[in-house]
C-alpha positions as CSV (number, residue, x, y, z in Angstrom):
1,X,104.4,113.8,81.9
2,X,107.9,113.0,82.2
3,X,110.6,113.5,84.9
4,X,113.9,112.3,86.1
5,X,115.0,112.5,89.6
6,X,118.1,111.6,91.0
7,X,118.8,109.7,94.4
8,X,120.1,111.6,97.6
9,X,123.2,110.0,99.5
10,X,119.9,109.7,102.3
11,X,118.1,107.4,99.1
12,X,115.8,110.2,98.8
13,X,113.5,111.9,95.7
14,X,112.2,115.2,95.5
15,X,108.4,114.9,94.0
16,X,108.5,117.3,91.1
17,X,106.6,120.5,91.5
18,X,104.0,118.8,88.7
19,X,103.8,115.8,90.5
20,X,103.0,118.0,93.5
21,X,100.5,119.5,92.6
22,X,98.4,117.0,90.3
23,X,98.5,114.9,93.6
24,X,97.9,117.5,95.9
25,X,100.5,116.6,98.6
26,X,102.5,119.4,100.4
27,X,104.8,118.7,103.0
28,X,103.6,116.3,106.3
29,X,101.3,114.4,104.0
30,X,101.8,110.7,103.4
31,X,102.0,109.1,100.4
32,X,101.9,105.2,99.4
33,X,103.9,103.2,96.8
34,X,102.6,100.4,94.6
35,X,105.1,98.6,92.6
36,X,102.9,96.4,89.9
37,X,104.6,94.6,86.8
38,X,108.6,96.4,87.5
39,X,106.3,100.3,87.8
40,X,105.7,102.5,90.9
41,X,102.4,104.0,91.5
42,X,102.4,106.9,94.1
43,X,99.4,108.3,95.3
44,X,98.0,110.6,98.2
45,X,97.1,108.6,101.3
46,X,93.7,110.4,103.0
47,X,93.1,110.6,106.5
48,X,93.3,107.5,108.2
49,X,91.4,106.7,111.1
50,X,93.7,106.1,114.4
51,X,92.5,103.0,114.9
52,X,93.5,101.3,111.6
53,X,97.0,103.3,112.3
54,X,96.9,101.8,115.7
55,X,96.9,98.2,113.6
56,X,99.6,99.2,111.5
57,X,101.8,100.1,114.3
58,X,101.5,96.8,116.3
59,X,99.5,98.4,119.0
60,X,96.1,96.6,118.2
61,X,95.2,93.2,117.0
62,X,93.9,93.0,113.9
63,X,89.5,92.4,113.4
């Protein structure tokens, strides 16, 4: 699979439709970005538990 995708003036990307739907995302889910050897990896973040989003934030110290 192949697609090209330009930039918004916001430095934004629309996921292809494809894209979409082979990582089953839909609008209000989060994604993550892994850039390894000059390539981006995106995949589909599951559900987090608050406290680890509590960490990510700054609200909690680390374990």
């Amino acid at each position: 699979m192949h697609h090209v995708n330009r930039i918004s003036s916001k430095n934004q990307v629309t996921l292809p439709k494809q894209v979409q739907d082979l990582l089953d995302v839909r609008e209000g889910d989060y994604i993550t970005y892994r850039i390894e050897d000059g390539r981006v990896y995106v995949t589909k973040v599951g559900l987090i538990p608050f406290d680890e989003i509590q960490k990510l934030k700054g609200k909690q110290k680390p374990d």
